[in-house]
ChimeraX commands (.cxc) that place a marker at each C-alpha (Angstrom):
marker #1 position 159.34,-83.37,-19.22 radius 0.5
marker #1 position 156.05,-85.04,-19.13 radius 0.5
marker #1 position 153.93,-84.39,-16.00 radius 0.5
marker #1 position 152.77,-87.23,-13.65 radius 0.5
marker #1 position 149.12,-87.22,-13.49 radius 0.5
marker #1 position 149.16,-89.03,-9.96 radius 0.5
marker #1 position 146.46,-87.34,-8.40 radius 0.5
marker #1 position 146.11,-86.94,-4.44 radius 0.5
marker #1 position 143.43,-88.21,-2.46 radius 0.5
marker #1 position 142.61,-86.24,0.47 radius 0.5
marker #1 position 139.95,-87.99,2.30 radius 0.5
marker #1 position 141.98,-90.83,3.28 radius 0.5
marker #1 position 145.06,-88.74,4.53 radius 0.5
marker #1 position 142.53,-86.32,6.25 radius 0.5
marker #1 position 140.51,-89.65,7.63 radius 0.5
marker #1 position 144.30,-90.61,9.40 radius 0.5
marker #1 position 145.40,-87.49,10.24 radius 0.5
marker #1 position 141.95,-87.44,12.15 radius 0.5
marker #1 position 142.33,-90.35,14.20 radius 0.5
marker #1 position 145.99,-89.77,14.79 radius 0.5
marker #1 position 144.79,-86.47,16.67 radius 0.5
marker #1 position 142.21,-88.28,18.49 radius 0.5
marker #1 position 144.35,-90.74,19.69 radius 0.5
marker #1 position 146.91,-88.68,20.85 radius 0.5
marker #1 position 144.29,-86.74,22.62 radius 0.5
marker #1 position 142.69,-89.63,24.26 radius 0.5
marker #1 position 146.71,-90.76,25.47 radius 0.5
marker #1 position 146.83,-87.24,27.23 radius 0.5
marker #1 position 143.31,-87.73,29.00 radius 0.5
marker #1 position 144.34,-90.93,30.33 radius 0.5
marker #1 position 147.11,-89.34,32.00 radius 0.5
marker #1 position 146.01,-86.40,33.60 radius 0.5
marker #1 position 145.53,-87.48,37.34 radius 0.5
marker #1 position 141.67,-88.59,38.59 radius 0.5
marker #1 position 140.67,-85.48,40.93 radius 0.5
marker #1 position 138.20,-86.89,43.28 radius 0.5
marker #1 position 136.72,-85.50,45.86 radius 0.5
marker #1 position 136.96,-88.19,49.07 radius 0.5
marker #1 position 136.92,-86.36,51.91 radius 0.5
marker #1 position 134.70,-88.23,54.00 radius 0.5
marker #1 position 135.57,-91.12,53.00 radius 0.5
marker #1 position 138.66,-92.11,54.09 radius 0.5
marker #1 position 139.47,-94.63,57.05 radius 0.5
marker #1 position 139.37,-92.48,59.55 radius 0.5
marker #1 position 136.76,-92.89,62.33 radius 0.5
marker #1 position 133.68,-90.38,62.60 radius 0.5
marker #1 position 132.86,-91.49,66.63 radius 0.5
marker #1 position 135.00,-92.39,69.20 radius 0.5
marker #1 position 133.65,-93.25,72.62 radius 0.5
marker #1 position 135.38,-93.91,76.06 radius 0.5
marker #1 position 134.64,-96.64,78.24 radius 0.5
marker #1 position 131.88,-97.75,75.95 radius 0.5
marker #1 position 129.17,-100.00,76.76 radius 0.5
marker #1 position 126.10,-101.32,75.62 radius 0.5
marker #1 position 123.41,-103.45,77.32 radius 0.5
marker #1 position 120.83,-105.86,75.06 radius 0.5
marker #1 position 117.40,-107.04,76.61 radius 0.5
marker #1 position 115.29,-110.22,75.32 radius 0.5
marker #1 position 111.45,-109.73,74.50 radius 0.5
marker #1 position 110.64,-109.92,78.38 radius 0.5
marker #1 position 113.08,-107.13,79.13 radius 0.5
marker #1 position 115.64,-109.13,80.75 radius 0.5
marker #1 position 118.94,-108.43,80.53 radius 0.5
marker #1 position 120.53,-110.88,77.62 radius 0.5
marker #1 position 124.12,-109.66,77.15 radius 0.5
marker #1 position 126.68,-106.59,77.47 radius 0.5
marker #1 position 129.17,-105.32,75.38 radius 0.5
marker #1 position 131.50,-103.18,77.03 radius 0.5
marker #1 position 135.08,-101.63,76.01 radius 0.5
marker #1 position 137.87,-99.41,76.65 radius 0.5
marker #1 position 137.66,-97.42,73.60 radius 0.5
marker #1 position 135.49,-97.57,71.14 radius 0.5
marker #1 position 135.95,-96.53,66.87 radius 0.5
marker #1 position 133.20,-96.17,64.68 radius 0.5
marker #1 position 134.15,-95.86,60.47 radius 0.5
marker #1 position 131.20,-94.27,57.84 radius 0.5
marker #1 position 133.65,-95.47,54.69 radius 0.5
marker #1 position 133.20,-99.21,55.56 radius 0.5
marker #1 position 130.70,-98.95,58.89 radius 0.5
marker #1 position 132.69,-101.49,60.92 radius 0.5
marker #1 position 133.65,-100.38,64.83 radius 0.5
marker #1 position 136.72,-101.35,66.56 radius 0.5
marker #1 position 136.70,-102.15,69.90 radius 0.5
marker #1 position 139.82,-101.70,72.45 radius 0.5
marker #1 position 139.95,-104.42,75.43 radius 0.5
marker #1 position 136.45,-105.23,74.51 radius 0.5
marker #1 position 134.38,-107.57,77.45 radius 0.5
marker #1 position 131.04,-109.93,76.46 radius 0.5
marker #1 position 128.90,-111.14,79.38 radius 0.5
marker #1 position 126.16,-113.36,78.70 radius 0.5
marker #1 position 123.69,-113.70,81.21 radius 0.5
marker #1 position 121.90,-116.71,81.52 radius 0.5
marker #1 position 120.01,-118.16,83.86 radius 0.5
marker #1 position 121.63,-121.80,83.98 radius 0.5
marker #1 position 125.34,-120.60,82.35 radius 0.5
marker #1 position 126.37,-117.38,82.44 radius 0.5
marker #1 position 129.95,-116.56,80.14 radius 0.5
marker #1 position 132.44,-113.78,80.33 radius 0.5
marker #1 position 134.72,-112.81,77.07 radius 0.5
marker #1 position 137.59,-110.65,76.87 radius 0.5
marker #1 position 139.83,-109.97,74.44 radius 0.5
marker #1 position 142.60,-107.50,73.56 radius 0.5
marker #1 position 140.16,-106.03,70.49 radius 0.5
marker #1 position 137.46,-106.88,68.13 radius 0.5
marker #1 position 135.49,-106.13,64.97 radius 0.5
marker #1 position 131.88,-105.47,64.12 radius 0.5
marker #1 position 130.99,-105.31,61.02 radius 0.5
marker #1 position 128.20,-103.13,59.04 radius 0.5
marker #1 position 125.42,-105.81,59.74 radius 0.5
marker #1 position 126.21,-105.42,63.36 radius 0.5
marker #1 position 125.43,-109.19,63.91 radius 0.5
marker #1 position 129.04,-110.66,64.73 radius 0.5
marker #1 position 131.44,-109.85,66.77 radius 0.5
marker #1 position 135.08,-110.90,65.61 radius 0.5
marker #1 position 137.57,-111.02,68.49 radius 0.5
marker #1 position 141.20,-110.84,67.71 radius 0.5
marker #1 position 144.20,-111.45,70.03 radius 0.5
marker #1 position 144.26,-112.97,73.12 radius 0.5
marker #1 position 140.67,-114.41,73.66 radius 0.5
marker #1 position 139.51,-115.78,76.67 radius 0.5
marker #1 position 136.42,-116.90,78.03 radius 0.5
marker #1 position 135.26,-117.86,81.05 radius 0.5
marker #1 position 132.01,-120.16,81.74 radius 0.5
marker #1 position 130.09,-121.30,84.84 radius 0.5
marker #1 position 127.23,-123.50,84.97 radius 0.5
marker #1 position 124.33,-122.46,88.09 radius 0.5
marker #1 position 124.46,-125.90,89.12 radius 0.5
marker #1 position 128.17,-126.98,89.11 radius 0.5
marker #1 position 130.81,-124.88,90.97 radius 0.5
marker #1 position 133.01,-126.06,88.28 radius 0.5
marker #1 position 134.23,-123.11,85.44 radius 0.5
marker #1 position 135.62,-123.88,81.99 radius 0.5
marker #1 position 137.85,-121.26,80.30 radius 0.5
marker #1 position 138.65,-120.95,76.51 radius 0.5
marker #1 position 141.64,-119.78,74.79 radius 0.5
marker #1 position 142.27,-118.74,71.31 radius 0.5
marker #1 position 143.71,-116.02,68.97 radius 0.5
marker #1 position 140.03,-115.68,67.35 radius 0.5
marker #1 position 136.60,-115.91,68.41 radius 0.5
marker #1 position 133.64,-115.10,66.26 radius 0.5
marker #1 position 130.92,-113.96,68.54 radius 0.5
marker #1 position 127.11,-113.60,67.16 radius 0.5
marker #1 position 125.55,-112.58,70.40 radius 0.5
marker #1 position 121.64,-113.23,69.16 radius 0.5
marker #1 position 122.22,-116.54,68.35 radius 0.5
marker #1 position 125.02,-117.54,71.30 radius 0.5
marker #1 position 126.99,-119.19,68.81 radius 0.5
marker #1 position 130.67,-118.83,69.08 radius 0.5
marker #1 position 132.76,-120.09,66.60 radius 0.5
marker #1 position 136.77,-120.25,65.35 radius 0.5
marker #1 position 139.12,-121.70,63.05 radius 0.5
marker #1 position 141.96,-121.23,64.84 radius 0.5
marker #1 position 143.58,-123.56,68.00 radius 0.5
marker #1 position 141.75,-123.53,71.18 radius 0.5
marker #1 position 142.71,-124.25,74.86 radius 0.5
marker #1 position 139.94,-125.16,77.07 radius 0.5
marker #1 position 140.50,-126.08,80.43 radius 0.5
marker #1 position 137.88,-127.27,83.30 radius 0.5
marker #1 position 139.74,-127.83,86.92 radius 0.5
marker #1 position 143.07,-130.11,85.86 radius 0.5
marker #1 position 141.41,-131.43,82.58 radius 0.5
marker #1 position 142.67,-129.61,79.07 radius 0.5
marker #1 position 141.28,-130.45,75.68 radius 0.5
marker #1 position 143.56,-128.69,72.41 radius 0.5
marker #1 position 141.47,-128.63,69.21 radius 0.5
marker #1 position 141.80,-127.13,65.85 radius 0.5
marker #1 position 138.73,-124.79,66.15 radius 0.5
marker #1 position 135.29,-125.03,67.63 radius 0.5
marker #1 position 131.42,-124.64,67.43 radius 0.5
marker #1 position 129.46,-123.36,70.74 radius 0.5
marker #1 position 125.79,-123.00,70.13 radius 0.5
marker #1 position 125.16,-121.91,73.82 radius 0.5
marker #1 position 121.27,-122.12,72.53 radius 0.5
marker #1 position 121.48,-125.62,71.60 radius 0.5
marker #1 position 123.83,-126.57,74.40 radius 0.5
marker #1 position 126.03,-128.04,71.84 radius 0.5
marker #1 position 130.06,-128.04,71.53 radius 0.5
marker #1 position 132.54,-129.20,68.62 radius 0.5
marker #1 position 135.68,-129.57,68.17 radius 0.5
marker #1 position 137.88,-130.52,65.52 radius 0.5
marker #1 position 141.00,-130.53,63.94 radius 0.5
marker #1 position 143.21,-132.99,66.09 radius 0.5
marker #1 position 141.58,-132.48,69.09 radius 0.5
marker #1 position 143.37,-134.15,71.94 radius 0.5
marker #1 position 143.50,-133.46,75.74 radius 0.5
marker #1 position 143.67,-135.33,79.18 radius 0.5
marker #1 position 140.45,-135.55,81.69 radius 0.5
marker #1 position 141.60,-135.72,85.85 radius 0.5
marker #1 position 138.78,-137.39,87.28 radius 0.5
marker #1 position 139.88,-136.04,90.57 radius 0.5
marker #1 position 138.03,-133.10,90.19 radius 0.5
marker link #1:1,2 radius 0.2
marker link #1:2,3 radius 0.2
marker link #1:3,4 radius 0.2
marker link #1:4,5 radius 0.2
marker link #1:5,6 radius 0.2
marker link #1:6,7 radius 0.2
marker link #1:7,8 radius 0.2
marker link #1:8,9 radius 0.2
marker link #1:9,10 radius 0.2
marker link #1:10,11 radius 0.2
marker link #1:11,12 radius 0.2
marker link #1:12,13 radius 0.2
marker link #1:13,14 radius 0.2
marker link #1:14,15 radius 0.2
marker link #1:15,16 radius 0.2
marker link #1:16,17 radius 0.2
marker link #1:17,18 radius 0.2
marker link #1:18,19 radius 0.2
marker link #1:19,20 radius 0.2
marker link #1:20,21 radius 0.2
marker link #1:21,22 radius 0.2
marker link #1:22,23 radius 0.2
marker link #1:23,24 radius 0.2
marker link #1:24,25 radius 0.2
marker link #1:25,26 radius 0.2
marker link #1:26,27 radius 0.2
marker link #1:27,28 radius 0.2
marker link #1:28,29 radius 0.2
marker link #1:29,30 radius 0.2
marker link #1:30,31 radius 0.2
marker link #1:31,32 radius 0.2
marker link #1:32,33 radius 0.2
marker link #1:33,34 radius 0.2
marker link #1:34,35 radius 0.2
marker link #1:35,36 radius 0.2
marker link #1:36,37 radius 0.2
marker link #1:37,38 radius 0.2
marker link #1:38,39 radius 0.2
marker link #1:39,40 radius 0.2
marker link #1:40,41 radius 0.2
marker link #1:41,42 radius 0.2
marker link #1:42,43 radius 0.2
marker link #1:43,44 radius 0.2
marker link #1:44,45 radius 0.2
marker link #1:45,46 radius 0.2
marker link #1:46,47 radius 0.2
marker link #1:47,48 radius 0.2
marker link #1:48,49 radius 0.2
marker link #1:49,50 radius 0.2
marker link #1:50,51 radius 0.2
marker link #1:51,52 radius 0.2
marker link #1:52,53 radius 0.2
marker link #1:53,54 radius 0.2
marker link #1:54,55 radius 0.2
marker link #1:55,56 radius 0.2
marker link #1:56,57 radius 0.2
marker link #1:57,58 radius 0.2
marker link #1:58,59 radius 0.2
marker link #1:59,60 radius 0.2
marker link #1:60,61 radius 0.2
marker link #1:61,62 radius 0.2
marker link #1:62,63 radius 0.2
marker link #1:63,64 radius 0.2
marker link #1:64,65 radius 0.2
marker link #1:65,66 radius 0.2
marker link #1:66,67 radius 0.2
marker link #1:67,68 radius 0.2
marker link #1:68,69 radius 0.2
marker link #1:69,70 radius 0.2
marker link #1:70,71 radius 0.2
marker link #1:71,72 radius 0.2
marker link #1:72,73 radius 0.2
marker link #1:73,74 radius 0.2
marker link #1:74,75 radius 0.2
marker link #1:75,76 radius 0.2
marker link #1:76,77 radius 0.2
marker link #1:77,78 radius 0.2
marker link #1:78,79 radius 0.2
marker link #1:79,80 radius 0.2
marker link #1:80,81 radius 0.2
marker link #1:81,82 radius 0.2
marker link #1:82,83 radius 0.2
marker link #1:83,84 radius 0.2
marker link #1:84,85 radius 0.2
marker link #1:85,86 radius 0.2
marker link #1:86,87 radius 0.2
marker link #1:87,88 radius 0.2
marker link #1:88,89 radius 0.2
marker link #1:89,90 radius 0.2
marker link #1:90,91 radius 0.2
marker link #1:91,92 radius 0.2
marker link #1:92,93 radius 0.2
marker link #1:93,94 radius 0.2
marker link #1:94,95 radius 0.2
marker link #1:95,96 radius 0.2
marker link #1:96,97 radius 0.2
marker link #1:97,98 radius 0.2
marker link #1:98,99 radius 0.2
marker link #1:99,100 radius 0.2
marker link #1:100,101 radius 0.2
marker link #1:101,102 radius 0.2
marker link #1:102,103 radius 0.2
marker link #1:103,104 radius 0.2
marker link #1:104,105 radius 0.2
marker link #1:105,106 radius 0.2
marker link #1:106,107 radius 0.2
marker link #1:107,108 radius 0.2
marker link #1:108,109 radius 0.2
marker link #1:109,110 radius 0.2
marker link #1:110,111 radius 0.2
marker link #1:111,112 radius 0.2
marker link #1:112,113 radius 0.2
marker link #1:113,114 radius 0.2
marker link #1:114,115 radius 0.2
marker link #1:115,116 radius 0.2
marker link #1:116,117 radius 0.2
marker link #1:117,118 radius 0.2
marker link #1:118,119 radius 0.2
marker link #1:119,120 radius 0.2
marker link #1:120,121 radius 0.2
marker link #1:121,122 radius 0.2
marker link #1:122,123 radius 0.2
marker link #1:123,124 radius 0.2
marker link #1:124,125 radius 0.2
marker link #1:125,126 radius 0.2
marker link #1:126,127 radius 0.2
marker link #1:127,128 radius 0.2
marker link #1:128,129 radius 0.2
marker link #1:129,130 radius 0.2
marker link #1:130,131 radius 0.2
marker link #1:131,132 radius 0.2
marker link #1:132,133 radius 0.2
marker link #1:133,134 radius 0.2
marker link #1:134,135 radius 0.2
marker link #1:135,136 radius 0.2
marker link #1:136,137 radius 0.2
marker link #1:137,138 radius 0.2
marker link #1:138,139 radius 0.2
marker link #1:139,140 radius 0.2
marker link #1:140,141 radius 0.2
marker link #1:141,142 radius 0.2
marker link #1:142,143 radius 0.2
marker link #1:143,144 radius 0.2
marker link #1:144,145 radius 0.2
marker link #1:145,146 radius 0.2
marker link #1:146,147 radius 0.2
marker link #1:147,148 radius 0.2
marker link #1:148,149 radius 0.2
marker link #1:149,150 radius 0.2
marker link #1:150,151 radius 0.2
marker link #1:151,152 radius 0.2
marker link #1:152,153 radius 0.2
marker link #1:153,154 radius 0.2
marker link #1:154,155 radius 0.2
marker link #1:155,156 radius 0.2
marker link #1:156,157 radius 0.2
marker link #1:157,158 radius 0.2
marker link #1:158,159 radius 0.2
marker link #1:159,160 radius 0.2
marker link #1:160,161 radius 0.2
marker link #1:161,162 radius 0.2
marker link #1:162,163 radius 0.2
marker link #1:163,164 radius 0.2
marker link #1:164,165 radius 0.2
marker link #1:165,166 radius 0.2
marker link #1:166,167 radius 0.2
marker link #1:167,168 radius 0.2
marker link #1:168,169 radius 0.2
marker link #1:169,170 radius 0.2
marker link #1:170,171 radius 0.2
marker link #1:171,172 radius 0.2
marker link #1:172,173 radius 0.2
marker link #1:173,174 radius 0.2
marker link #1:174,175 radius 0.2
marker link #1:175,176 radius 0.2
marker link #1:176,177 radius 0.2
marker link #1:177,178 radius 0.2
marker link #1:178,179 radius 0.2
marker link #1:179,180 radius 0.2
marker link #1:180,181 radius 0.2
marker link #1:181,182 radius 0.2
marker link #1:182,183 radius 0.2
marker link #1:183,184 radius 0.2
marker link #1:184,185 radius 0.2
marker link #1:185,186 radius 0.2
marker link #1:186,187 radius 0.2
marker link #1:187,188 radius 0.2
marker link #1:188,189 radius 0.2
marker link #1:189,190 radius 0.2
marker link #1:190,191 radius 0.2
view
């Protein structure tokens, strides 16, 4: 019988058998489960406070607004702070505005206040006997600049008159209102 003189070559079976292990080994490591360590972290709040409120002064040390509510939430993992039945009163010396709501939202920045689920405010001009309440679902609040702002339908109503818009823009500073999105209403001039 005459012998083969095949001859073997190692490296390149070695070289495979190599990366075959690897592999595999890599497959295992990506299933073994991530231990992480997130205590601390998870959504659950790190302050609670009753009756919570919190007053805000200008430069002159008058008193600008209040912030008040049932119960208050603070969360470290995202630093937002719920707010239960939370109440806004702006005072000012020519119109002064109340806003309730059945909660709200402040995020990290602390800036806004987002107010979520029946939201109603109440305004009064010094001079005019004469209030004007606002209903929505949502009401973004940024207290510093008296803007007040939503995307959502509104109700406002002054004595017998009703206006229904879309959304809205208040810029209490500016003394400026907008509505839009089919905006429609009826005015009594009785009033």
């Amino acid at each position: 019988m005459p012998q083969s003189s095949q001859h073997i070559h190692w490296f390149p079976i070695g070289l495979v058998l190599c990366l075959a292990l690897v592999t595999w080994w890599l497959n295992d490591l990506a299933r073994l489960p991530q231990i992480a360590d997130n205590r601390g972290f998870t959504h659950d709040p790190d302050a609670i406070v009753d009756e919570f409120r919190v007053l805000s002064f200008d430069r002159t040390g008058q008193p600008q607004n209040q912030l008040s509510a049932k119960h208050m939430r603070h969360f470290m993992d995202d630093d937002t702070t719920e707010l239960v039945e939370p109440r806004i009163e702006f005072y000012d010396p020519v119109r002064s505005a109340r806003v309730r709501a059945q909660r709200a939202v402040i995020g990290s920045s602390g800036e806004n206040i987002y107010l979520l689920n029946q939201v109603h405010v109440d305004q009064t001009m010094q001079d005019s006997q004469v209030q004007v309440t606002l209903d929505t679902e949502y009401l973004q609040v940024t207290p510093q600049a008296k803007l007040m702002t939503t995307d959502r339908p509104v109700v406002m109503r002054q004595g017998r008159s009703v206006v229904m818009a879309g959304g809205l823009y208040l810029d209490n500073r500016q003394r400026t209102l907008l509505l839009n999105g089919g905006v429609k209403g009826s005015y009594d001039t009785a009033q």
